[in-house]
C-alpha positions in Angstrom: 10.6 -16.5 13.2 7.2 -15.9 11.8 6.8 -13.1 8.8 3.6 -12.1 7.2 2.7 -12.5 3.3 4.4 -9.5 2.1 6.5 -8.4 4.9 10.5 -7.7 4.1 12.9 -10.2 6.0 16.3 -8.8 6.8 18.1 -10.5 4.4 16.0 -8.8 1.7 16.2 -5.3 3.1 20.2 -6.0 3.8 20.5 -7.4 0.1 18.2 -5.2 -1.9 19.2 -1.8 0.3 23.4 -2.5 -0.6 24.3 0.7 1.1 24.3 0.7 5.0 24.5 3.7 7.9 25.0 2.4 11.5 23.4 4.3 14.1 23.8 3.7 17.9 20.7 3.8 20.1 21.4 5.7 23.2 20.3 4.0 26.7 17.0 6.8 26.5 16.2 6.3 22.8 16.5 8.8 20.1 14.1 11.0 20.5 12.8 13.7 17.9 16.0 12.6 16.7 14.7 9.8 15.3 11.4 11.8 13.6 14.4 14.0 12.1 15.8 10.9 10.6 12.7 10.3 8.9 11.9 13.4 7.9 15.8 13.9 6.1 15.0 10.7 4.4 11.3 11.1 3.3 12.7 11.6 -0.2 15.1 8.7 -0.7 14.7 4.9 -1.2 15.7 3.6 2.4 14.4 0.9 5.3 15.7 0.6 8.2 16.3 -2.5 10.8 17.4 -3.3 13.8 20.7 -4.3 14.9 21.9 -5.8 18.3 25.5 -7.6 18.7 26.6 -9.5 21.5 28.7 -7.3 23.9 27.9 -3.9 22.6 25.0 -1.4 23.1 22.0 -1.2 20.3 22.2 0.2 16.8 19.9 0.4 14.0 20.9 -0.1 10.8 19.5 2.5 7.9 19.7 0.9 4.6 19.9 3.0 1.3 19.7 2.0 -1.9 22.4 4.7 -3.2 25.8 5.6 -1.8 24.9 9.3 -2.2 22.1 8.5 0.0 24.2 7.3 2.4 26.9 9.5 2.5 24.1 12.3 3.0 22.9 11.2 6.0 25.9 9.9 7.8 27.2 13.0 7.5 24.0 15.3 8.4 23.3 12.6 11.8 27.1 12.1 12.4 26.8 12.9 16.0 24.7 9.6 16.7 26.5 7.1 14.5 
């Protein structure tokens, strides 16, 4: 796989964001759901990748740098995780 100068690989965002928030992708997306997501986390240190495993449906993975962080938004977008 090919990354530009500058660009975060997974491995950084996993190691460097310690605190991870799976979310499942419905079969239609997310929606506004997702610009919600955003918008709840416009404050906090946070990236976000994808995730795919063999066998089950799509997730992405939000990645915070604090547990509090976390916490906060698994319980506010609990319904899609």
């Amino acid at each position: 796989m090919v990354y530009r100068k500058g660009e975060l690989t997974k491995r950084k965002i996993l190691a460097d964001w310690p605190h991870h928030v799976r979310v499942h992708i419905p079969e239609l997306g997310l929606g506004t759901r997702l610009d919600e997501m955003h918008a709840f986390c416009r404050d906090m240190a946070y990236q976000t990748t994808g995730l795919c495993l063999r066998g089950e449906s799509d997730a992405a993975l939000w990645c915070f740098r604090s547990a509090e962080d976390a916490a906060a938004f698994a319980e506010c977008f609990r319904d899609v995780l």
